[in-house]
ROSE-4610 file (N, C-alpha, C; in Angstrom, 1 decimal, always signed):
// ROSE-4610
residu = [X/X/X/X/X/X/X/X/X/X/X/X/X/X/X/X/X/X/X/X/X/X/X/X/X/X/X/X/X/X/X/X/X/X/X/X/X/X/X/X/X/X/X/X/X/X/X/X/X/X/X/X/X/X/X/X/X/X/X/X/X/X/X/X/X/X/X/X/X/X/X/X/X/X/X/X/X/X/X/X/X/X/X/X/X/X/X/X/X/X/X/X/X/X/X/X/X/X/X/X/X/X/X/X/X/X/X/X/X/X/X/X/X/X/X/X/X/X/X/X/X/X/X/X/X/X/X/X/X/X/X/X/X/X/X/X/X/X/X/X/X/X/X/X/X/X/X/X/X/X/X/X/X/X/X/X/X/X/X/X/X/X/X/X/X/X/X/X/X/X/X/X/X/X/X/X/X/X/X/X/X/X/X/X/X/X/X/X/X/X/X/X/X/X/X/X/X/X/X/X/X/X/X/X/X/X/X/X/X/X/X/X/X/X/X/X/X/X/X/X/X/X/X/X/X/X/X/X/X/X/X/X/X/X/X/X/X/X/X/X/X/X/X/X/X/X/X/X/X/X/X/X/X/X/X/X/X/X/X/X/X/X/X/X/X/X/X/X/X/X/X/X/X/X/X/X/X/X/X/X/X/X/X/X/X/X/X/X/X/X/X/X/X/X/X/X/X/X/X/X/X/X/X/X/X/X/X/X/X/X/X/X/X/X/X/X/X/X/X/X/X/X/X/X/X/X/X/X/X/X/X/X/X/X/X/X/X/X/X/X/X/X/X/X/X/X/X/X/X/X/X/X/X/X/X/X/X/X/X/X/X/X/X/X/X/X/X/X/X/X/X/X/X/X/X/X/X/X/X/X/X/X/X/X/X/X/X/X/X/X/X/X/X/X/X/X/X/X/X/X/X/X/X/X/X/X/X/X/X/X/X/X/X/X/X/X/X/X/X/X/X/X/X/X/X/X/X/X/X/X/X/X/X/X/X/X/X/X/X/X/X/X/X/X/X/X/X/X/X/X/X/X/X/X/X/X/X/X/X/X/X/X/X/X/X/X/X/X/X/X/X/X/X/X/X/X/X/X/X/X/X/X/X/X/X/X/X/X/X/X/X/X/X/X/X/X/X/X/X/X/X/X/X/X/X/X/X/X/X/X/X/X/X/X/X/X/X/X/X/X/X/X/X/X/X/X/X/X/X/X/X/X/X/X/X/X/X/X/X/X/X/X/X/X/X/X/X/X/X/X/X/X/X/X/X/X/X/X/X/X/X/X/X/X/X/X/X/X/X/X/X/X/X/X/X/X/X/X/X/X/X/X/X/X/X/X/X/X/X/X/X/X/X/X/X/X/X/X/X/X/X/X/X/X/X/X/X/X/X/X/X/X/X/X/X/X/X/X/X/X/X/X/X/X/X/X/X/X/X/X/X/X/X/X/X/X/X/X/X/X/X/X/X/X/X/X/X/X/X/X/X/X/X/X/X/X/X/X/X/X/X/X/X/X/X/X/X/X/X/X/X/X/X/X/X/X/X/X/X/X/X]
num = [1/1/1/2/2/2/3/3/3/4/4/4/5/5/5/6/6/6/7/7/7/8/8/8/9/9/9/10/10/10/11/11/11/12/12/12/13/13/13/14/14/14/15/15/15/16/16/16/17/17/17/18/18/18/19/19/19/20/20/20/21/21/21/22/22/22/23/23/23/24/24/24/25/25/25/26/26/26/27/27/27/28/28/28/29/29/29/30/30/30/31/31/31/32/32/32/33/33/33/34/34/34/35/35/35/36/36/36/37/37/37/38/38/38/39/39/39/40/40/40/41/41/41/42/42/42/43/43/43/44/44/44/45/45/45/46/46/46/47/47/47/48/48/48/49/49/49/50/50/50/51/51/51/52/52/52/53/53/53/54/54/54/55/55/55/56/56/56/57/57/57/58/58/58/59/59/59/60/60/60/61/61/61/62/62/62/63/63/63/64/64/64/65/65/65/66/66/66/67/67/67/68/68/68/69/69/69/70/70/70/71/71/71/72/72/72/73/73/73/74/74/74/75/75/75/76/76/76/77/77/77/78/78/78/79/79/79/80/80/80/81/81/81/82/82/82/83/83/83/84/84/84/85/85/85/86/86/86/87/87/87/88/88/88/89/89/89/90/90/90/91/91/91/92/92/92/93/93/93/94/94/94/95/95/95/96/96/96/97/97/97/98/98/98/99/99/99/100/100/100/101/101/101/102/102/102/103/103/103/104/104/104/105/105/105/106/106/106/107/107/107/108/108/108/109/109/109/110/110/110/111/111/111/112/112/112/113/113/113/114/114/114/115/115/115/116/116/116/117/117/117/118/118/118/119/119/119/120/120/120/121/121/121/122/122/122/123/123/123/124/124/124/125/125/125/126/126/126/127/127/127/128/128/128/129/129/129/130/130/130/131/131/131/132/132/132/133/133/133/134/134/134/135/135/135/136/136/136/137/137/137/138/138/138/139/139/139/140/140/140/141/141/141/142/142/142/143/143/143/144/144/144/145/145/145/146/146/146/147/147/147/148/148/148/149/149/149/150/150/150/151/151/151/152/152/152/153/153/153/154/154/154/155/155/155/156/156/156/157/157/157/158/158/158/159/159/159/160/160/160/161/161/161/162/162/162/163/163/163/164/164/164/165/165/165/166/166/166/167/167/167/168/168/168/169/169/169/170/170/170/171/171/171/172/172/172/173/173/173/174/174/174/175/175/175/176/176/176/177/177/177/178/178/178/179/179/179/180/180/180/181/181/181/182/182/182/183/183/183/184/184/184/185/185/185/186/186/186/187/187/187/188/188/188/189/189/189/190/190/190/191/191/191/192/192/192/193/193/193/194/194/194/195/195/195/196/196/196/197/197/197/198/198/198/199/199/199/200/200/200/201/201/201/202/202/202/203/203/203/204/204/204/205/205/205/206/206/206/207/207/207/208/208/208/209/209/209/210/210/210/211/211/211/212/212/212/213/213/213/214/214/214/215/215/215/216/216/216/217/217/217/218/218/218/219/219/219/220/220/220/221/221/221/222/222/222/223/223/223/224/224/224/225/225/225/226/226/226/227/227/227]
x = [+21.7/+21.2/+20.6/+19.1/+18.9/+19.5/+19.3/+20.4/+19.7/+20.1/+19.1/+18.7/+17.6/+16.2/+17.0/+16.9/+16.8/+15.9/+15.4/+14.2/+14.8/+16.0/+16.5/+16.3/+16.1/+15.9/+15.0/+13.7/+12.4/+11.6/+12.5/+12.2/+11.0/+11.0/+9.8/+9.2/+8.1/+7.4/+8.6/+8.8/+9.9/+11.0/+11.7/+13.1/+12.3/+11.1/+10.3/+10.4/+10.0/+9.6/+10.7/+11.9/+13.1/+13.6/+13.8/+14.3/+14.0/+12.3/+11.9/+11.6/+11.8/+12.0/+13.3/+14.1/+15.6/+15.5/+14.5/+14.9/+13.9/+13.0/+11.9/+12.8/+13.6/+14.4/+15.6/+15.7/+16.5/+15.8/+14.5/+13.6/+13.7/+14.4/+14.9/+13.5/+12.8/+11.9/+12.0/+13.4/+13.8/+14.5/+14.8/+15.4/+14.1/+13.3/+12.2/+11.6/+11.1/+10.7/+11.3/+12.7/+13.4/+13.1/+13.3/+13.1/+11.7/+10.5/+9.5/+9.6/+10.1/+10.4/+10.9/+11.6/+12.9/+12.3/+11.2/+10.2/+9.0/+8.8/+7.7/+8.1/+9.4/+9.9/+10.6/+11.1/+11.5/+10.6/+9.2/+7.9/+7.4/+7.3/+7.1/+5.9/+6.4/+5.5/+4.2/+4.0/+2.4/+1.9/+1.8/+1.7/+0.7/+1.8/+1.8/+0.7/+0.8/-0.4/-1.9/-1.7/-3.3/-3.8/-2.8/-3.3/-3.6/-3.5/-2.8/-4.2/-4.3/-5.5/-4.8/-3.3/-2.5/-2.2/-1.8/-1.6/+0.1/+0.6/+1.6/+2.9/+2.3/+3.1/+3.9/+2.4/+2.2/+3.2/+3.4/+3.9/+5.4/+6.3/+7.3/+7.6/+7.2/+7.4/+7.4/+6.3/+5.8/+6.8/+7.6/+8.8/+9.9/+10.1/+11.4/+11.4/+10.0/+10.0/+10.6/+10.2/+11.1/+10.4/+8.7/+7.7/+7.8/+8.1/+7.8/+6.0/+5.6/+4.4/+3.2/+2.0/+0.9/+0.5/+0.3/+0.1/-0.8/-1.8/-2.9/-2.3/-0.8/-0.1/+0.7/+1.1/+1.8/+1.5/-0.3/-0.9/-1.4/-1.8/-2.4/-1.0/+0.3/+1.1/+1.3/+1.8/+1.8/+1.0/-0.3/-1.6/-1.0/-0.9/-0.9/+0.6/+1.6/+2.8/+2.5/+1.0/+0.4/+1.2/+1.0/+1.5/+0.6/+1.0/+0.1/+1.3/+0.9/+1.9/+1.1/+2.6/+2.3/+2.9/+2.4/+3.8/+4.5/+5.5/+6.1/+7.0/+7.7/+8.1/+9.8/+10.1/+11.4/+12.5/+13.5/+14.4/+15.0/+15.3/+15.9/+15.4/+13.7/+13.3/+13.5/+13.6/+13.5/+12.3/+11.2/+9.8/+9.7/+8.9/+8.8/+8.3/+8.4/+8.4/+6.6/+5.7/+4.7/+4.6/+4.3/+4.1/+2.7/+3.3/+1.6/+1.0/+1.0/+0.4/-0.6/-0.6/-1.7/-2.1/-3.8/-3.8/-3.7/-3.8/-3.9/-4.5/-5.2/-6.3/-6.2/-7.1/-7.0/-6.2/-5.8/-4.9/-3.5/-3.0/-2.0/-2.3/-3.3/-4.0/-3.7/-3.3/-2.9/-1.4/-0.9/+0.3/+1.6/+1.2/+2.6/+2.6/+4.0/+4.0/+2.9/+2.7/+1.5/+0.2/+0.1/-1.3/-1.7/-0.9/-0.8/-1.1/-0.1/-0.2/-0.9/-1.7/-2.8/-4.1/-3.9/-5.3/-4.7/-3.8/-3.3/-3.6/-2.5/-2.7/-4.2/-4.8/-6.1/-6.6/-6.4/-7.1/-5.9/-4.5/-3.8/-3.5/-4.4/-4.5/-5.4/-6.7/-7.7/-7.3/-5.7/-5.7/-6.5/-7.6/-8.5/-8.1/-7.8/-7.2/-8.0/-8.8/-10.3/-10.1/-9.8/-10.0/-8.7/-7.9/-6.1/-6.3/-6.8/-6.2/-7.9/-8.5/-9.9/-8.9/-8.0/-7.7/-6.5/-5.7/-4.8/-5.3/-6.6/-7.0/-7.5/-8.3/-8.4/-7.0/-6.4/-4.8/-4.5/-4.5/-3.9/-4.6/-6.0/-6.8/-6.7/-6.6/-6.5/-4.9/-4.6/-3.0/-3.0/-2.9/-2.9/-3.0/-1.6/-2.0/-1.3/-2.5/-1.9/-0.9/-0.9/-0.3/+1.3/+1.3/+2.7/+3.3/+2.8/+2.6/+2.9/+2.6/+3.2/+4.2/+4.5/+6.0/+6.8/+6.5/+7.6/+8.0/+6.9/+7.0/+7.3/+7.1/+8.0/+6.9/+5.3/+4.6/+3.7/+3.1/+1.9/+0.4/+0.1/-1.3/-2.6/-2.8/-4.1/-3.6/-2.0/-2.1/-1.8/-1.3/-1.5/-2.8/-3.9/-5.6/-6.3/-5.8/-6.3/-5.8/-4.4/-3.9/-5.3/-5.7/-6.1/-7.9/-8.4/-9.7/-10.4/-11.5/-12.0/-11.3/-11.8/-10.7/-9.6/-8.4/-7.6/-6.7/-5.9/-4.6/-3.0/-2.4/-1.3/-0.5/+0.7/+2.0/+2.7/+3.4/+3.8/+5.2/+5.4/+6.4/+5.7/+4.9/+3.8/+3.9/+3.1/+2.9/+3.7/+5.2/+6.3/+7.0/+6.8/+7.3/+6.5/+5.4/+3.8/+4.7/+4.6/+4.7/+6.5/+7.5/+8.9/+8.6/+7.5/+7.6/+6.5/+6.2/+5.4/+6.5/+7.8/+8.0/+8.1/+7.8/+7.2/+8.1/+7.7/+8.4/+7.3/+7.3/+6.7/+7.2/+6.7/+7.3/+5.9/+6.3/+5.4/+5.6/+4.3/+4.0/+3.3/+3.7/+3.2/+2.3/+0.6/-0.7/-0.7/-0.5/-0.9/-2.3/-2.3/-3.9/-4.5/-5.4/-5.9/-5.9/-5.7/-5.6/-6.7/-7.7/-9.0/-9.1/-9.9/-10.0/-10.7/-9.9/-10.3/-11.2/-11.8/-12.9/-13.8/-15.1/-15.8/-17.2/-16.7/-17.1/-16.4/-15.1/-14.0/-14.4/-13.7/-13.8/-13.2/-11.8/-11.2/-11.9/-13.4/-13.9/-14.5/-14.0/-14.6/-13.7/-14.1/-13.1/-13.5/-13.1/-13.0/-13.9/-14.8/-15.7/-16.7/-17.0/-18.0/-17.7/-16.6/-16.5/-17.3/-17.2/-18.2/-19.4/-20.0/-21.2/-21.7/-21.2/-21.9/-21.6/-20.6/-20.5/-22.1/-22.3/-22.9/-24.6/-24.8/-26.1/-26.1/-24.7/-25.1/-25.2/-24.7/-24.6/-26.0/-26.7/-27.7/-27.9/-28.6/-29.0/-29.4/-28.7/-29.2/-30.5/-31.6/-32.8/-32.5/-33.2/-32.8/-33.4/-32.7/-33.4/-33.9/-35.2/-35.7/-35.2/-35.0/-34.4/-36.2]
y = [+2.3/+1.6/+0.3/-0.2/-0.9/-2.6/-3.8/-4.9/-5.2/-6.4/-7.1/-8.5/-8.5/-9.5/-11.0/-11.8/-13.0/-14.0/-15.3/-15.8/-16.6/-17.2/-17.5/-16.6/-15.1/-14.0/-14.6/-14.8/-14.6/-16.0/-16.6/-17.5/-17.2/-16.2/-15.8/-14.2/-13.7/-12.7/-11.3/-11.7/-10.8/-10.5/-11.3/-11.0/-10.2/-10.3/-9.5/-8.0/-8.1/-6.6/-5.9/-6.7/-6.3/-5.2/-6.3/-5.5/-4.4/-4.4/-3.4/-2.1/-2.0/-1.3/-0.5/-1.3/-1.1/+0.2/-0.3/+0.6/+2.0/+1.8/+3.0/+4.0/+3.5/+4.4/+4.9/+5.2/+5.9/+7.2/+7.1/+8.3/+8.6/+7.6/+7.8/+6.6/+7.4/+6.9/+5.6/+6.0/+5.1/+3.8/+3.2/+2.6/+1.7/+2.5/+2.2/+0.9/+1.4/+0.6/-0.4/-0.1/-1.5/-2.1/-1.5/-3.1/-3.8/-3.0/-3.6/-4.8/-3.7/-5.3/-6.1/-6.3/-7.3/-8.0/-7.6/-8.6/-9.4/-8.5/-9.1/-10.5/-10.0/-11.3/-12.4/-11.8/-13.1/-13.7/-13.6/-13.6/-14.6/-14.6/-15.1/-14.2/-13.3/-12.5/-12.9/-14.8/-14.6/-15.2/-15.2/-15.5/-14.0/-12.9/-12.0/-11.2/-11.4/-10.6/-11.2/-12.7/-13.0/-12.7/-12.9/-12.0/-10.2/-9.7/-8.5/-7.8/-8.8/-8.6/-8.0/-7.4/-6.4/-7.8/-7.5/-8.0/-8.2/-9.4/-10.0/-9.0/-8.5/-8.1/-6.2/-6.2/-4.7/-4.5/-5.8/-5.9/-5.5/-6.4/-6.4/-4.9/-4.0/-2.7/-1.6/-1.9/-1.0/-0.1/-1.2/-0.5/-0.1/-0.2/+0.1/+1.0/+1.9/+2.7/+3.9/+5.3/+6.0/+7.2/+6.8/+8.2/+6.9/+5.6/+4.6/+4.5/+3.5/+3.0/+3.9/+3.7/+4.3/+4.0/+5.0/+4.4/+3.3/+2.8/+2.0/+0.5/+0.6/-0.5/-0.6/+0.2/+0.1/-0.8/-0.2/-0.7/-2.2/-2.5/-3.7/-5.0/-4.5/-5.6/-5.7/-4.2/-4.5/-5.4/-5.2/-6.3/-7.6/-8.0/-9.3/-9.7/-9.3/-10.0/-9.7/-9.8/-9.9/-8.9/-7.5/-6.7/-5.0/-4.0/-2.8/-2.2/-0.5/+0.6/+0.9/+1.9/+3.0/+3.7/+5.1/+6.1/+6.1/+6.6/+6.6/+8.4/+9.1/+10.3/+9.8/+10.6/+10.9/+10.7/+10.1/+10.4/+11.5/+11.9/+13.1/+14.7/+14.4/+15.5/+16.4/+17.6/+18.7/+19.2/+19.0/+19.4/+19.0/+19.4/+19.6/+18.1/+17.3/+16.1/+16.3/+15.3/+15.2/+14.1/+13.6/+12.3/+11.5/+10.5/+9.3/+9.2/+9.6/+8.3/+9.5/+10.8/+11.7/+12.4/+12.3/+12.5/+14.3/+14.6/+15.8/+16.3/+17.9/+18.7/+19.7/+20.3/+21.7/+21.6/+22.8/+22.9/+21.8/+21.7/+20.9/+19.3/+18.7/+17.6/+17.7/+18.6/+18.5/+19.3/+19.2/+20.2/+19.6/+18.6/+17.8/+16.9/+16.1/+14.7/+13.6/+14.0/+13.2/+13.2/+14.3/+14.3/+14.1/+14.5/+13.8/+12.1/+11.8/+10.2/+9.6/+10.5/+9.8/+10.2/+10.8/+10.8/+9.6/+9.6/+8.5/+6.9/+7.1/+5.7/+4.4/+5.2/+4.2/+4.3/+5.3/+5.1/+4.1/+3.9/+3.1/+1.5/+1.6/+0.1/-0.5/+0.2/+0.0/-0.9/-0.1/-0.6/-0.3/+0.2/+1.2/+2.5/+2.5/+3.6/+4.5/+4.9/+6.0/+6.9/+5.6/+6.0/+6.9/+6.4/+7.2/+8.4/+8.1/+9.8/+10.6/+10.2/+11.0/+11.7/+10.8/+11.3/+12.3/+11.9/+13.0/+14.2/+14.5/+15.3/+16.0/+15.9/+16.4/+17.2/+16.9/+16.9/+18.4/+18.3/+19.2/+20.1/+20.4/+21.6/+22.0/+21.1/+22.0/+22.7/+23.0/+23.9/+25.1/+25.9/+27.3/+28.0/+27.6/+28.0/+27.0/+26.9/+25.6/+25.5/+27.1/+27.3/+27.4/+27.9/+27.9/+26.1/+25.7/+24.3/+23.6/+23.3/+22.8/+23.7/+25.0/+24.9/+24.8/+24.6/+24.2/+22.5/+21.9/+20.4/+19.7/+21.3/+21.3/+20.8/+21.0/+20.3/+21.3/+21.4/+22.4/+22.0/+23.5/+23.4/+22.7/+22.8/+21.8/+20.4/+20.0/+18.6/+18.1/+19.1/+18.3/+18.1/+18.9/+19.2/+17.4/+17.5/+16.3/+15.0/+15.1/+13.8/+13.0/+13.6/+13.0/+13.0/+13.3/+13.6/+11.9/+11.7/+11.1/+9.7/+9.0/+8.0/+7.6/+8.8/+8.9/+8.6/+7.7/+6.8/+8.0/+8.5/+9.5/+8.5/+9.5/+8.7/+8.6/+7.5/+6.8/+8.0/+8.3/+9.5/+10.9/+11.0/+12.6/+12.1/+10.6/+10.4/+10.6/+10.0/+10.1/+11.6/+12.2/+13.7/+14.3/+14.4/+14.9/+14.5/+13.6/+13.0/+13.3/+13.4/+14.3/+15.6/+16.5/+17.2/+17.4/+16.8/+17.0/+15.7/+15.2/+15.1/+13.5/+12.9/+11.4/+10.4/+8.8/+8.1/+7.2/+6.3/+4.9/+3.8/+3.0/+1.8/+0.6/-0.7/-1.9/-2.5/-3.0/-4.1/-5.4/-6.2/-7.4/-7.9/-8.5/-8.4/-9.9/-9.7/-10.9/-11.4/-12.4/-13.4/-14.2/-13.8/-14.6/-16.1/-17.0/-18.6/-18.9/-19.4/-19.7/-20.6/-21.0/-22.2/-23.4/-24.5/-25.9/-26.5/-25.7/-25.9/-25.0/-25.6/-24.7/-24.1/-24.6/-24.1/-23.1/-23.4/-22.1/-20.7/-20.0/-18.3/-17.7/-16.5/-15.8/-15.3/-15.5/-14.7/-15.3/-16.7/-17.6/-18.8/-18.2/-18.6/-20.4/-21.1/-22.7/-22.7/-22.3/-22.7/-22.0/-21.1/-20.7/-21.4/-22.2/-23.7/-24.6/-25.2/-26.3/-26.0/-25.2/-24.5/-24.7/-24.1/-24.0/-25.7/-26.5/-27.5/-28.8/-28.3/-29.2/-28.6/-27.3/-27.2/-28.2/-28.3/-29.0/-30.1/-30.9/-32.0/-32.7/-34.5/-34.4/-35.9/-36.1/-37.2/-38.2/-39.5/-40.3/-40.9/-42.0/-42.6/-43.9/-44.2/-45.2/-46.5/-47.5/-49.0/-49.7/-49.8/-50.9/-52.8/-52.9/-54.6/-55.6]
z = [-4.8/-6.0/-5.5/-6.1/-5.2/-6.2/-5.5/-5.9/-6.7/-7.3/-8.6/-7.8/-8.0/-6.9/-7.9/-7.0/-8.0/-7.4/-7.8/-7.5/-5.6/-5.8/-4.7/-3.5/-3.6/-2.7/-2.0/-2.6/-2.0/-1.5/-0.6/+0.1/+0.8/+1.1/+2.1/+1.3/+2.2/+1.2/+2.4/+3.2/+4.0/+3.6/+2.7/+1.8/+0.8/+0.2/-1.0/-0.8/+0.7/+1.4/+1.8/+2.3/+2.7/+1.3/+0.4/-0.8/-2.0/-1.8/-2.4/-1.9/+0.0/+1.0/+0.8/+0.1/+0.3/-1.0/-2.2/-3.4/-3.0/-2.0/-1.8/-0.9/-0.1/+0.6/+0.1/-1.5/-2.0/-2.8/-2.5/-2.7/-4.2/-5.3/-6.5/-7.6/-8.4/-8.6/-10.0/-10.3/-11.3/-10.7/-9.3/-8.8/-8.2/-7.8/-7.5/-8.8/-9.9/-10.6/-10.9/-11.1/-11.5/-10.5/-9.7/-8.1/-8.4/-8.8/-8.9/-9.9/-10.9/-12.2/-12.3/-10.9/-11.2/-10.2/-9.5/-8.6/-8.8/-10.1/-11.0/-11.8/-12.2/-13.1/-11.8/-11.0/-10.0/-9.9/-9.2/-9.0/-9.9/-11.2/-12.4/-12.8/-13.9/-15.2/-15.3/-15.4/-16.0/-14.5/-13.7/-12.0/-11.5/-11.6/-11.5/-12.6/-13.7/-14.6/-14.6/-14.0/-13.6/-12.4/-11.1/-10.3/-10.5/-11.0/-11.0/-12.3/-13.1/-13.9/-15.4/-15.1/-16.1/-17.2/-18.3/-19.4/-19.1/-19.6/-19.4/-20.2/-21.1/-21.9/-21.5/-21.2/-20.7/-19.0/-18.2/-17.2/-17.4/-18.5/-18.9/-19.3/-19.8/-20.2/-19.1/-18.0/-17.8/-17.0/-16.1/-15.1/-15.9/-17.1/-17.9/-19.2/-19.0/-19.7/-19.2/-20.5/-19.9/-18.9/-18.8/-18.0/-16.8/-16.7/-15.8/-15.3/-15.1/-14.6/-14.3/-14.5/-13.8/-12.0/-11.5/-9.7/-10.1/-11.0/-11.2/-11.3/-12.2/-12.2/-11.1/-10.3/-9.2/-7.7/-8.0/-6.8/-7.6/-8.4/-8.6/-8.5/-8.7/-8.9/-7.4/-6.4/-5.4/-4.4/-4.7/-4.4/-5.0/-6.0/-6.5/-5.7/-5.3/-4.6/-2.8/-2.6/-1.2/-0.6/-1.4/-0.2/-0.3/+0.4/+0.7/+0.4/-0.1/+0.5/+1.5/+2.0/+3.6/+3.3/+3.4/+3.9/+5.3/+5.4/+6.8/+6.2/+7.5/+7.1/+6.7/+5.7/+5.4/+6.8/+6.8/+8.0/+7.7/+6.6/+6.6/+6.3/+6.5/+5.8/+7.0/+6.5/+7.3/+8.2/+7.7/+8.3/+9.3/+10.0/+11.7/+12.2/+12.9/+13.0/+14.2/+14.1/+15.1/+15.2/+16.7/+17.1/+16.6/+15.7/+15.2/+16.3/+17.4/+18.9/+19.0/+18.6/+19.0/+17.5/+17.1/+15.8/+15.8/+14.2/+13.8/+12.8/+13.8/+13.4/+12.8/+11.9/+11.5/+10.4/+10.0/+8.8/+9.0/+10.1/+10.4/+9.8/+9.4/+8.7/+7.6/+7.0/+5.4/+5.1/+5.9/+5.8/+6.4/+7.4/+8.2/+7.6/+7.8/+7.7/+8.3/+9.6/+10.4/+10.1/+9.4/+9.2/+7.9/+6.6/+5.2/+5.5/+6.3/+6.1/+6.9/+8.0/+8.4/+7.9/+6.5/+5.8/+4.4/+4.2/+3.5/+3.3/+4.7/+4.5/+4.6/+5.3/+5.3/+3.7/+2.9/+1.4/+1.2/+1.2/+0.5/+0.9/+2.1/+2.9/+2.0/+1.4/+0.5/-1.0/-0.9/-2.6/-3.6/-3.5/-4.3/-4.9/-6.4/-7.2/-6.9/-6.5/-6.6/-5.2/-4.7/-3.2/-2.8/-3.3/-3.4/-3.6/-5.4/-5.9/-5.2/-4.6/-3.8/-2.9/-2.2/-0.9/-1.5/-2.0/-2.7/-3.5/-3.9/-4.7/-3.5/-2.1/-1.0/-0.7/-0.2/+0.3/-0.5/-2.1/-2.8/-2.7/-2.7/-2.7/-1.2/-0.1/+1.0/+1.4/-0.2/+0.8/+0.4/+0.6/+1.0/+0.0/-1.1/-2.1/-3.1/-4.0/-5.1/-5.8/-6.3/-7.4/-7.0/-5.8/-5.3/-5.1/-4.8/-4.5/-5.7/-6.6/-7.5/-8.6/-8.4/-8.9/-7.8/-6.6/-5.8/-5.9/-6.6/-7.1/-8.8/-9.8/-10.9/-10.8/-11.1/-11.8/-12.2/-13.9/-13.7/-12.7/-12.5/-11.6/-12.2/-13.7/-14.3/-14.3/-14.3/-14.6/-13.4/-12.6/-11.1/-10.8/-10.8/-10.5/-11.7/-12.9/-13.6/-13.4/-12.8/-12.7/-11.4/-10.1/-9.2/-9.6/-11.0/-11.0/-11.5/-11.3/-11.8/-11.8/-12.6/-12.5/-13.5/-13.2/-14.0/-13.2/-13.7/-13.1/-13.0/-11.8/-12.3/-12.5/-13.0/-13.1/-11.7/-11.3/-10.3/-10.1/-10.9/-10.4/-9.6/-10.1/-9.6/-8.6/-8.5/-6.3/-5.3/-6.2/-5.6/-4.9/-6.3/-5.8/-5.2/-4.8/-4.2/-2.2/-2.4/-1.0/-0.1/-1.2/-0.7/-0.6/-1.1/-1.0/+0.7/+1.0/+2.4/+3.3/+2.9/+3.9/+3.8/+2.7/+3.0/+2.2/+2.1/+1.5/+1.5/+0.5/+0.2/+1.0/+1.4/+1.6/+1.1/+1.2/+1.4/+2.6/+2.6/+4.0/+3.5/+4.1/+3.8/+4.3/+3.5/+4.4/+5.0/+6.0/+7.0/+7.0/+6.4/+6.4/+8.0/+8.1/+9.3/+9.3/+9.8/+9.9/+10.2/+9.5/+9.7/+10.5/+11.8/+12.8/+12.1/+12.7/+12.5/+12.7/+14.4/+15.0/+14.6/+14.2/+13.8/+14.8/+16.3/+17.6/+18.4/+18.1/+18.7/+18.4/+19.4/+19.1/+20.1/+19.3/+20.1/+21.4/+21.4/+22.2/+23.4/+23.3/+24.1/+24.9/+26.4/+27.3/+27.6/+28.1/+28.2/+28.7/+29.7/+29.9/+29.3/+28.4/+27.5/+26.5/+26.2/+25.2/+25.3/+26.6/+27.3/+27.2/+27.5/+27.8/+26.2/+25.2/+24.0/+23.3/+24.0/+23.2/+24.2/+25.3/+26.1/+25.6/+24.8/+24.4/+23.0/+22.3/+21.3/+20.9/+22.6/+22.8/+22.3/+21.7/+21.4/+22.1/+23.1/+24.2/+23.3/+23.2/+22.5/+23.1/+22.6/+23.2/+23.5/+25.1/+25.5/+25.0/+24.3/+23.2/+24.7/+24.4/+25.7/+25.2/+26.3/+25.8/+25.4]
């Protein structure tokens, strides 16, 4: 069960990530949301609904209902507390394990852990609802057979097929159970912002003497005052 957040936690955005990591690795989708909401409110509620674009009110409810959140609210709050999902595989799932360091082709692309989450996760780096359920609506039609496929996930076959259509938001539980069932788990990452340079002649790409060089073209010769 995951703990109750309090604003003292989140000294850093790393205690944020620690703890909502903590409720994604119980694979329990109602543990899940509370963590979210109890991060939203540590966070501060109206902080969080102007980033986030969601209505203040609508925030308060959304993790503590009883169908819980839309993936649409899931990913926009997660955005607004500067962070991404990823999948990573189950430690305990049973399915056949393939190494990330070599990619995967063919039917094995939509059927392993490796290769689900490496058509994944670049739509979920996006944070783009569209781009998600595109990639997840790929994923489902390429398995063998559908129909088998979602009663092995206790879901019917048209509302699994409509949840990912168009731009219809699923429920944050579907995504959840979609992705145990190939193997997977949610987690967040926290998006590291680049430090913009002070000098506005510097560049990673530019060694000390291609410093000089470009600072001595912009050098500008003053005129000599005759006495």
């Amino acid at each position: 069960m995951a703990k109750t957040a309090h604003r003292s936690q989140y000294a850093s955005t790393a205690q944020l990530e620690k703890f909502l990591n903590q409720a994604f690795q119980t694979t329990d989708g109602r543990q899940v949301c509370l963590a979210l909401g109890e991060a939203v409110r540590a966070q501060n509620v109206t902080t969080i609904a102007n980033a986030s674009g969601i209505e203040r009110a609508h925030l308060y409810g959304a993790f503590v209902s009883e169908r819980g959140p839309r993936l649409s609210t899931v990913t926009k709050v997660i955005t607004a507390l500067r962070m991404r999902l990823v999948t990573v595989q189950s430690p305990t799932s049973a399915i056949e394990r393939y190494s990330p360091e070599y990619p995967v082709h063919g039917h094995l692309r939509y059927r392993t852990p490796a290769g689900v989450a490496e058509l994944l996760n670049p739509a979920l780096e996006t944070s783009d609802l569209r781009a998600i359920c595109s990639t997840f609506g790929e994923i489902i039609r390429a398995q063998e057979n559908v129909a088998e496929f979602a009663r092995r996930i206790q879901i019917g076959r048209t509302r699994l097929y409509r949840s990912f259509m168009g731009d219809r938001s699923p429920e944050f539980t579907t995504v959840l159970t979609i992705l145990q069932a190939f193997g997977l788990q949610l987690r967040v990452k926290r998006v590291c912002k680049r430090k913009a340079s002070l000098d506005p002649y510097s560049s990673p790409r530019l060694g000390k003497s291609a410093e000089m060089v470009l600072l001595q073209q912009l050098s500008v010769e003053m005129p000599r005052v005759e006495a």
